[in-house]
C-alpha positions, 0 to 999 in steps of 0.5 A: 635099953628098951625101957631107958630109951623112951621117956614119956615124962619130964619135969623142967624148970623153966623161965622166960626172959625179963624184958629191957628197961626202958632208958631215959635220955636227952639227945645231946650233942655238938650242935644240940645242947638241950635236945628232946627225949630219945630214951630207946624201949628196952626188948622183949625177953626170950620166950621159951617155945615148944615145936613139934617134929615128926622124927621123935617119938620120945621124950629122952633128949630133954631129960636132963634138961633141968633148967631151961632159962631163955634170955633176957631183953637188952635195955633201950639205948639212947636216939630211940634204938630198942634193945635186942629181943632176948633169944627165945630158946625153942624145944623140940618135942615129938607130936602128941607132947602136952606141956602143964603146969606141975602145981595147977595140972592145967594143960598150957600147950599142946602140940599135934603137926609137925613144925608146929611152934607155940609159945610155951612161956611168952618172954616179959615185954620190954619197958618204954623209953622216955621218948613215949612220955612226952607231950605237948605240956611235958617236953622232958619227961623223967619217966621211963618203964622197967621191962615186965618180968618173964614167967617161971615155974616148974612145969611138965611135959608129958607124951601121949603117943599119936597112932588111929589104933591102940591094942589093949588087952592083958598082958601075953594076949598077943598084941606085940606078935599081932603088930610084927606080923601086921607092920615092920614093927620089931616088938620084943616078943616073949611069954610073960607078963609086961614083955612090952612096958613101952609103947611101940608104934607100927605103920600098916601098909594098907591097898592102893599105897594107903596105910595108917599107924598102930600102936602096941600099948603095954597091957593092962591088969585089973586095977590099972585104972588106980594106978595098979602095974603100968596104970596110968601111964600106960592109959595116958596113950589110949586117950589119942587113939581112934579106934580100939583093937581089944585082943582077947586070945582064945584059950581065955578062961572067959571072954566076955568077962575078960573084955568087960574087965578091959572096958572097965579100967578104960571107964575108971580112968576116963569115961570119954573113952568109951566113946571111940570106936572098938572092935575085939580079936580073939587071938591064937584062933589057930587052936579052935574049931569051928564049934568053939568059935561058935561058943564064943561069939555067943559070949561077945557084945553084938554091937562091937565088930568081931573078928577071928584071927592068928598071927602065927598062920597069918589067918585072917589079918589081911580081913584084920586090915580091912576091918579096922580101915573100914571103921577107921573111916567110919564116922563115929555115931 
């Protein structure tokens, strides 16, 4: 269930409302036999709008949604009355949705706050009546407009889950047993590759009723970055990330080369991510002593926060929250 329940990416064809033509009429009545232009302007159509709710965190409730057609303006009427706008037709999307243009790729809208609305596809407007063409020389004018039409086309919208830290690292590293241990987060845990092949988002409690969102992300293989195992949807989640948490675990053949690995798809894929902020964990620190420690962090970057840690005795998680609250508030340089 895990895997059909989160969907992180969907293909639509949508269409926005034609606008209401415009009418041409001359009032007539019982007491006016030749009256003036009161041809109505026809209304808008519907436009197709995107808003953001907070309580999803998957795209799967507009999976089947093949067509999304909004309605079209009504035509004027006559004594000047406008048509009725065509009802928009507004999607709810969880934050963090990016909507584009299947053909161009060229990102349209994107939605980050809860209740944000935006208009995705704006509905056609409404032609003019023949009342706006009168005159002081054309009294009765035969001209009224057709309503524009609206847009269409087949569009995308794609998640890119929201949370102040991603866990990167290769698979069976140890970030789902990390996020259980360090939030109420229920990951699925197990010893082989690709156990977590969904994001999954945790919230940490941190001092005095503070907290701040963290995110497993499946892991990477060398060659992600081409599109090799879960690839490019998987690093799609990292770009909203602030802070980057590489979990290397201890038994690891060679952990510098390991992290440069890790650091190399993430450049592949995007080089502006190698702006955020990183720290690396090394995991399962419950097997070494203090003289294997010693040996790694000789092998570690010293411009990149490093900590030790083991999620099976809970060592060190607490100093864990402390260490990414800290960077979390730490301006980028």
């Amino acid at each position: 269930m895990e895997k059909s329940n989160f969907v992180d990416q969907i293909r639509v064809f949508c269409k926005s409302g034609h606008g209401g033509a415009g009418i041409k009429h001359f009032r007539r009545d019982k007491l006016t036999a030749m009256g003036g232009p009161d041809g109505g302007d026809g209304g808008r159509g519907g436009h197709i709008v995107l808003r953001g709710n907070s309580n999803l965190w998957t795209l799967l409730h507009l999976r089947y949604y093949k067509n999304v057609l909004a309605e079209d303006g009504e035509r004027g009427s006559d004594n000047n009355r406008t048509g009725r706008n065509g009802k928009d037709i507004i999607l709810e999307v969880p934050l963090g949705t990016i909507a584009r243009d299947e053909e161009t790729g060229e990102k349209e809208v994107e939605i980050l706050a809860d209740g944000e609305e935006q208009v995705w596809l704006p509905g056609g407007k409404g032609g003019l009546g023949n009342t706006n063409f009168k005159t002081p020389t054309n009294q009765a004018p035969e001209h009224c407009q057709p309503g524009l039409p609206g847009q269409e086309g087949w569009k995308v919208l794609e998640l890119k889950v929201l949370a102040d830290v991603g866990l990167v690292g290769f698979p069976n590293a140890g970030k789902s047993t990390l996020l259980s241990v360090m939030t109420a987060a229920k990951p699925k845990i197990a010893d082989y590759a690709f156990t977590t092949i969904v994001p999954q988002l945790g919230m940490v409690e941190y001092r005095d009723g503070k907290s701040f969102c963290i995110a497993d992300l499946p892991g990477i293989i060398e060659g992600a970055a081409e599109g090799k195992g879960l690839g490019h949807r998987f690093l799609r989640h990292i770009e909203r990330n602030s802070v980057l948490l590489f979990l290397i675990p201890a038994d690891s053949k060679n952990h510098k080369e390991e992290f440069e690995i890790l650091v190399n798809e993430l450049e592949e894929y995007n080089p502006e991510l190698l702006h955020k902020q990183f720290i690396i964990a090394i995991s399962k620190s419950d097997m070494l002593d203090e003289e294997l420690r010693r040996d790694i962090e000789k092998e570690l970057p010293t411009d990149i926060p490093h900590i030790f840690l083991s999620s099976v005795t809970n060592y060190n998680i607490q100093e864990m929250k402390d260490l990414l609250w800290k960077v979390l508030n730490t301006p980028a340089s």
